[in-house]
N, C-alpha and C positions, 0 to 999 in steps of 0.2 A: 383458050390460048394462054390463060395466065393461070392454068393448072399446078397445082403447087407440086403434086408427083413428077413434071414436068423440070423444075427447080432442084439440082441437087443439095444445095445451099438454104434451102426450107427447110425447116425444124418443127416439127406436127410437136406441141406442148403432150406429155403423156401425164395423164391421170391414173393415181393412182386405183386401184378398184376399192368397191364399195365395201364396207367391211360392214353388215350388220346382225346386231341379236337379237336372237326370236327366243322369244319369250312364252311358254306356254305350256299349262298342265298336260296336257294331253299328246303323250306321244306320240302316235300316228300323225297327229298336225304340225307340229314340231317338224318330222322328215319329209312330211311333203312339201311343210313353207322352205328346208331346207335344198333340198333336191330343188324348187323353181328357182330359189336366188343363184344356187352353183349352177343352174343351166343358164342364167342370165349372166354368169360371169360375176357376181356377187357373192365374198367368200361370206359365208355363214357360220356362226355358235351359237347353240341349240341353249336352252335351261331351261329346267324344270318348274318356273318357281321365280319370282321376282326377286326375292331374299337370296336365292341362289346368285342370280345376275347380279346385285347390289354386291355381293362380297366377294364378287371375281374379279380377278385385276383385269382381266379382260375390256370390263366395262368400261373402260379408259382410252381403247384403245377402237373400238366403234364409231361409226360414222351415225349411226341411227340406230333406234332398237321397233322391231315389233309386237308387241304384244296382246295379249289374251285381255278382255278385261273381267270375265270371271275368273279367278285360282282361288284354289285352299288359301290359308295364310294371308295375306294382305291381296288385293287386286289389285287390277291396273290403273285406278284412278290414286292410289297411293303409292303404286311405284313411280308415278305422274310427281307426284308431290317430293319423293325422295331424289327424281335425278333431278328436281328443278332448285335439289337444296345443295347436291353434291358435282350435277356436271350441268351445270344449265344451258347449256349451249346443245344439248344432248337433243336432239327432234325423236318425236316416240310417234308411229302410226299401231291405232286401236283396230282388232279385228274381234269381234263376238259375235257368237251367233243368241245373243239379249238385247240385242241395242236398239233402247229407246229415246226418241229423243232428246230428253233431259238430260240425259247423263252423254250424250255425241255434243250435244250444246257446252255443257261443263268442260267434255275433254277439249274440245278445240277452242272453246274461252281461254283454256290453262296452258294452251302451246300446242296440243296435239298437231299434226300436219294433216292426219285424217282420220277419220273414223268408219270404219266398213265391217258391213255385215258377213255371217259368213253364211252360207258357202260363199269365198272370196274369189273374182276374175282374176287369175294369175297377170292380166295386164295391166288392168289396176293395180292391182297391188304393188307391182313392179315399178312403174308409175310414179303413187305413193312413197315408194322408198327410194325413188330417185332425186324425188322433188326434198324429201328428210333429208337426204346425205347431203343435199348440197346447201341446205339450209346451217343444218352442223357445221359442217365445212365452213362458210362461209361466218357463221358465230365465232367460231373458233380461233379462225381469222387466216383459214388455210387458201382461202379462195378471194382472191385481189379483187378479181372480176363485180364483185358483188359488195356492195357499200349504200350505205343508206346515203338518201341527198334530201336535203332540204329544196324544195320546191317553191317555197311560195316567202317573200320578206317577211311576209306577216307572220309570220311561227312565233307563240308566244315562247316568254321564257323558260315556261313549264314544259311546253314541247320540245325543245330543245334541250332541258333537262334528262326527261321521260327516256327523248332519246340516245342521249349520252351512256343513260343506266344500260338501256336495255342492247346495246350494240357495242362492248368493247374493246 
């Protein structure tokens, strides 16, 4: 009864679409990560190469990035460390088809949102970079809806520090 299509007077908030980079040697994976995000409505920029990504202005302008974490040149665990010195707010999901343990453990200790094998579920994955963009978003400080709260009186002052740094 209180259908908002119903309401001429309702204003459905619009989002803007997800804008992310994939990141990846290997061209064939590149057009197919690309081809699932544009069918999910997800504009997508391909790179060759995390050095590539790091010196495009582009990277600025992303909501999340995807990335390979074997490449030539530096991998994904150091382009991990480069957007966390240059856009920190930036959420990265890791795809390889190496991934052990240790090093899924590391990526998502240092901020990853996820870590996945590949061959990759295009739903997961999607998923993944829905859960990134809004996480950026919301660092960035694009997204209102979403605020850290303190919970509990007892947060010490280093918590409350911790989380001043980390959310601003």
């Amino acid at each position: 009864m209180n259908d908002p299509d119903d309401n001429l007077n309702f204003v459905r908030p619009m989002r803007a679409p997800i804008k992310v980079a994939i990141v990846d040697d290997d061209a064939p994976m590149r057009r197919a990560l690309a081809r699932l995000m544009r069918s999910a409505g997800i504009e997508a920029a391909t790179f060759t190469s995390a050095d590539e990504f790091l010196r495009s202005a582009i990277r600025q302008q992303v909501d999340c990035a995807v990335s390979d974490l074997r490449m030539p040149g530096f991998d994904g665990l150091r382009l991990q460390q480069e957007l966390t010195k240059s856009l920190p707010y930036l959420s990265l999901v890791f795809i390889s088809g190496y991934g052990d343990i240790p090093t899924s453990v590391r990526a998502l200790k240092d901020g990853a949102v996820d870590f996945l094998v590949k061959p990759v579920n295009g739903n997961t994955l999607l998923a993944a970079v829905s859960r990134a963009a809004e996480r950026s978003r919301a660092l960035k400080g694009r997204t209102a809806s979403w605020q850290p709260r303190i919970t509990s009186p007892r947060v010490s002052a280093t918590a409350q520090t911790n989380q001043a740094a980390a959310f601003p």
